[in-house]
C-alpha positions in Angstrom: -134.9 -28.9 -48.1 -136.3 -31.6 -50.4 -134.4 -34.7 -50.0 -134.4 -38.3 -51.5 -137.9 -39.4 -51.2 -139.5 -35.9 -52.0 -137.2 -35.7 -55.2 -137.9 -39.7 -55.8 -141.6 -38.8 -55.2 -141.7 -35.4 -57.4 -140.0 -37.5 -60.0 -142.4 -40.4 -60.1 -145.2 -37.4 -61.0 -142.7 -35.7 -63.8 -142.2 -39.1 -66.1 -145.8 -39.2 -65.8 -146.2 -36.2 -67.4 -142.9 -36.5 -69.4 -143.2 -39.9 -71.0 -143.1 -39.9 -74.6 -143.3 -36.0 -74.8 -141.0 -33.7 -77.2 -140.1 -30.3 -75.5 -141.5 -27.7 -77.7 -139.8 -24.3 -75.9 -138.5 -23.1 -72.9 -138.2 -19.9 -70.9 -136.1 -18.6 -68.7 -136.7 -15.8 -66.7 -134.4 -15.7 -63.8 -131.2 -17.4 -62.7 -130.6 -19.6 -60.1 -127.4 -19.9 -57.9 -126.1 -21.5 -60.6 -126.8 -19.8 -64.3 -129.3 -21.2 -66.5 -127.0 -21.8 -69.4 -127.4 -19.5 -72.2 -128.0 -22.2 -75.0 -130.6 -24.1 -73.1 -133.3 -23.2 -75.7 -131.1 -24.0 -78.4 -130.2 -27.7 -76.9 -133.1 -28.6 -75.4 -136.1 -27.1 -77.7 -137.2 -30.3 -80.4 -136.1 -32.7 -78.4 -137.9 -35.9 -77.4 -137.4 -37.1 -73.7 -135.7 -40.3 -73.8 -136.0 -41.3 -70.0 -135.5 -39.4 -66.6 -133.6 -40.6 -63.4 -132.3 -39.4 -59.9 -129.1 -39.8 -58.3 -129.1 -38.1 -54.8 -130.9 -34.8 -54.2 -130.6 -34.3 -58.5 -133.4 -35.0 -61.4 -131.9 -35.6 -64.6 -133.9 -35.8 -67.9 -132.0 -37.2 -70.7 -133.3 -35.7 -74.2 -133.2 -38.1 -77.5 -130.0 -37.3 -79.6 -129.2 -34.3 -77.0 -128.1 -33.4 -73.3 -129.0 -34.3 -70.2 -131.1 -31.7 -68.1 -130.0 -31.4 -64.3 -132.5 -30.2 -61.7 -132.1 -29.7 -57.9 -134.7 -28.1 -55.7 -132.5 -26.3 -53.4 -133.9 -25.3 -50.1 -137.5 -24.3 -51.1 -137.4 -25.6 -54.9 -141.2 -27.3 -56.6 -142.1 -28.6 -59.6 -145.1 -27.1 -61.3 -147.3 -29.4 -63.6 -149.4 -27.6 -65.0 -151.4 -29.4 -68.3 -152.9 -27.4 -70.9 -156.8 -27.1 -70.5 -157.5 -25.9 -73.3 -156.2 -25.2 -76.7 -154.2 -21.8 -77.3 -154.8 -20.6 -73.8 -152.1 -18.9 -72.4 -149.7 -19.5 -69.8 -149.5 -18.1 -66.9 -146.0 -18.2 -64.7 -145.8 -18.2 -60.6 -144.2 -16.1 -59.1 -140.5 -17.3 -58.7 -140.8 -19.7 -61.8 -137.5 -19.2 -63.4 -137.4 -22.1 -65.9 -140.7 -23.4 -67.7 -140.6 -26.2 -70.2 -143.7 -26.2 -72.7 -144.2 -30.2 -73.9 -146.5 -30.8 -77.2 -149.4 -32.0 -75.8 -149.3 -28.2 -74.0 -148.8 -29.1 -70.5 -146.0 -26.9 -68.8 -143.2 -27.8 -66.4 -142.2 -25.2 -64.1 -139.4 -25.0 -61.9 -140.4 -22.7 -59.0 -137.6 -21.8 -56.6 -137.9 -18.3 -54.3 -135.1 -18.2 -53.0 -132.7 -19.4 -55.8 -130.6 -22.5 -54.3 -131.7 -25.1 -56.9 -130.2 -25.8 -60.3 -131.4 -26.2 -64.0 -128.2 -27.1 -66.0 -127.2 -29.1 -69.3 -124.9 -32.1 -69.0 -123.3 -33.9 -72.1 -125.1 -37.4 -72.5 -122.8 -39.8 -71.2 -121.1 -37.5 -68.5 -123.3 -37.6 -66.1 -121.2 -38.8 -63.5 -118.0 -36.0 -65.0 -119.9 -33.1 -64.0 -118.9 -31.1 -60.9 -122.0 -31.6 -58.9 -122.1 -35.1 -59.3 -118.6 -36.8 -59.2 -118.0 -36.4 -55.5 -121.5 -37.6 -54.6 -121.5 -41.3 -52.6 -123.8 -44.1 -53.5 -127.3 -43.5 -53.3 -129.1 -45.7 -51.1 -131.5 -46.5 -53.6 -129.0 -47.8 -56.0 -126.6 -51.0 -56.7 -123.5 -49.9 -54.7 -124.8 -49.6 -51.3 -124.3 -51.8 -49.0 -122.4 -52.6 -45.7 -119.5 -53.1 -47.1 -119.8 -49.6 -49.2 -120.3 -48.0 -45.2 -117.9 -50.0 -43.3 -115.3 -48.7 -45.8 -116.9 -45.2 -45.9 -117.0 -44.7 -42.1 -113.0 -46.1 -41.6 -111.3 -43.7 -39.5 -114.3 -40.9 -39.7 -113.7 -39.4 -36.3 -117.2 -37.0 -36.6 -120.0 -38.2 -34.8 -122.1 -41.4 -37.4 -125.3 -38.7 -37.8 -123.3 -35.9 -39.2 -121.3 -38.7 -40.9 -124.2 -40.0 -42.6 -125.3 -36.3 -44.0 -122.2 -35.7 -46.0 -123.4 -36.1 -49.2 -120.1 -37.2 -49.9 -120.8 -40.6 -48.0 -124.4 -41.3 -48.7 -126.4 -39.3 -51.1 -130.0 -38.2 -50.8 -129.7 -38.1 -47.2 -131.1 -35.1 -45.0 -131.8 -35.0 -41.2 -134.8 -36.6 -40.8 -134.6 -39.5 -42.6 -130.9 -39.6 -40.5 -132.2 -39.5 -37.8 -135.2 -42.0 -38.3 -132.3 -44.4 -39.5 -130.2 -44.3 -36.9 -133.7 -44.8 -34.7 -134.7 -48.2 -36.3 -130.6 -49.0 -36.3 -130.7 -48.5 -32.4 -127.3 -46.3 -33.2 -126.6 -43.3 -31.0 -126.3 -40.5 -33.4 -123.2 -38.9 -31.1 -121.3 -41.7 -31.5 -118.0 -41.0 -33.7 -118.6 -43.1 -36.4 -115.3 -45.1 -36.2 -116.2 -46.6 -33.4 -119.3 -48.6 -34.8 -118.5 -52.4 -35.3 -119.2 -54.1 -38.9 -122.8 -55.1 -37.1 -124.0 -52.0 -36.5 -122.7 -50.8 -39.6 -125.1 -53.8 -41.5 -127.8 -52.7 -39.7 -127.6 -49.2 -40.5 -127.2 -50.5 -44.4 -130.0 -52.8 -44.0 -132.7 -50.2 -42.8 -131.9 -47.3 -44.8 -133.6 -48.2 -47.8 -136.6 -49.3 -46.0 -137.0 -45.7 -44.5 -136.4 -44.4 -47.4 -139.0 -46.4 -49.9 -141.5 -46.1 -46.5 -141.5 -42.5 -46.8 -141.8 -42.9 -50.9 -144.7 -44.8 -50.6 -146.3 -41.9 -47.9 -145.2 -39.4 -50.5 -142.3 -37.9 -48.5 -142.2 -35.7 -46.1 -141.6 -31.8 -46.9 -145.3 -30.7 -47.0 -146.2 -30.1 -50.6 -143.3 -30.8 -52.7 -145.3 -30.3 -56.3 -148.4 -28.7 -57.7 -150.3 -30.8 -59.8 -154.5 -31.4 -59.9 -153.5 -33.3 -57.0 -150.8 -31.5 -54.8 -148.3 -34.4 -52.8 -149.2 -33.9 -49.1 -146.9 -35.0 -45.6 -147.8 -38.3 -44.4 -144.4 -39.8 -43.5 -144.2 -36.7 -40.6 -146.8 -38.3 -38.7 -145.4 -41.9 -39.1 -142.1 -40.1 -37.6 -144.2 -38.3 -34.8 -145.7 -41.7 -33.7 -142.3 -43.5 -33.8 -141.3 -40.6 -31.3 -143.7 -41.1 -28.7 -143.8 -44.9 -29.1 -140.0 -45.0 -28.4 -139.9 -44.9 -24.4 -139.1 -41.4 -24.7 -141.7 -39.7 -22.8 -141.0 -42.1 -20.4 -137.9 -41.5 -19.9 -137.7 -37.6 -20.3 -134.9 -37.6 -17.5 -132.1 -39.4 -19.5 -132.6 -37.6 -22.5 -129.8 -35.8 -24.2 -130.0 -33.6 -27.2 -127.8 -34.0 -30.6 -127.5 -32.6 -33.4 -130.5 -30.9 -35.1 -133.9 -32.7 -34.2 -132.7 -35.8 -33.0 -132.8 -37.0 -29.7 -131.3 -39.8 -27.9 -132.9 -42.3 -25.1 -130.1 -43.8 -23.1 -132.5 -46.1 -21.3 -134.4 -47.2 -24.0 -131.4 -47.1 -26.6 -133.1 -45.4 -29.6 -133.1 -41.9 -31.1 -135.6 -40.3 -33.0 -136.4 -36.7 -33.9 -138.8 -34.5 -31.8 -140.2 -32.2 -34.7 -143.7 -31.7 -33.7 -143.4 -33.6 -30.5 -141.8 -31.0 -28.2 -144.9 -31.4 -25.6 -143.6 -34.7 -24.9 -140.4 -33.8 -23.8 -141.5 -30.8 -20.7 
């Protein structure tokens, strides 16, 4: 699944192409898991783009005097940039595009999604924050609002272990397991550990390197192979940055005292850090 710095990346690419546009039509061909509204045409079609943000695992594009359009990727979602190479040719949709957005200056914006988790919905301007999807989401860790004292109230009396903590989108949102688990690496936090049981200073440090993870793998272009097609398709680079930290963290030398957690983390009770082992089982025999 996408998560913050794929959707942070894919976004970066769509105000390119969105900046200043007016959507002209849409189409909508199949629904999601959620139904494409019916009156998405109707709201959206004429419309200038005002500006587009994230919050989380969601896009949102705000239109000028109209909704707000809400995307998420689901577990195989991309975004399809596709500009117009020439006038009054026609457009041709992939396979699994179920929502395509044509702008003025003819380029297209598909939403391509096969097997149909995502979401392409309409939220009154202003009410961003009212809509189902969104009100019960925690701070983003890329926005004002997080901080250590946000997660030393947030992990109060949570008795689950701080990794599975730290994935409740409820808590922190964006988050997915590897960035987790590379978090909870740099924080030298044990990822079984219940999370109630971490002192204020361990909670800093995870708050202090969460958005560093997180703006590294921005910066690498994040790190769920290719996230969007444009004339230059996104590619992994943050996975091997990961791979490296895996190998370089005492763990191959210290294969005996090893024990497995949750998902693709591992923890290194000998060298106090955990990091995931994607890629890197070889290490480990």
């Amino acid at each position: 699944m996408p998560e913050l710095p794929e959707v942070q990346t894919i976004l970066i690419g769509l105000r390119a192409a969105l900046e200043g546009r007016r959507i002209i039509s849409t189409e909508v061909r199949n629904d999601l898991r959620w139904p494409v509204p019916d009156d998405l045409s109707i709201r959206a079609d004429g419309k200038k783009i005002r500006s587009s943000s994230r919050l989380g695992k969601y896009m949102m594009i705000a239109l000028v005097r109209g909704p707000t359009l809400l995307i998420h990727l689901g577990m195989s979602g991309r975004i399809r940039i596709t500009p117009q190479k020439r006038k009054r040719a026609s457009y041709t949709p992939m396979r699994h595009e179920h929502v395509t957005l044509t702008l003025d200056n003819g380029t297209s914006i598909g939403l391509v999604d096969p097997r149909r988790f995502g979401c392409f919905l309409i939220i009154d301007a202003g009410k961003e924050r009212e809509h189902p999807l969104l009100r019960a989401l925690g701070a983003d860790p890329l926005l004002p609002g997080f901080d250590a004292s946000y997660l030393i109230e947030k992990l109060a009396n949570k008795r689950s272990p701080i990794k599975t903590v730290l994935l409740d989108q409820r808590v922190v949102a964006g988050l997915g397991n590897i960035y987790v688990s590379e978090i909870l690496f740099r924080a030298r936090i044990n990822p079984e550990r219940r999370a109630a049981s971490l002192d204020p200073e361990e909670i800093a440090r995870i708050a202090e390197v969460t958005p560093g993870v997180l703006e590294e793998a921005i910066g690498a272009g994040g790190s769920t192979c290719v996230t969007m097609w444009t004339q230059k398709a996104i590619r992994v680079r943050f996975r091997s940055c990961i791979r490296y930290m895996a190998v370089r963290g005492s763990l191959a030398l210290h294969a005996r005292v090893i024990l497995p957690v949750t998902g693709s983390g591992v923890w290194c009770s000998q060298a106090g850090r955990v990091s995931i082992v994607r890629d890197c089982n070889h290490h480990f025999l």
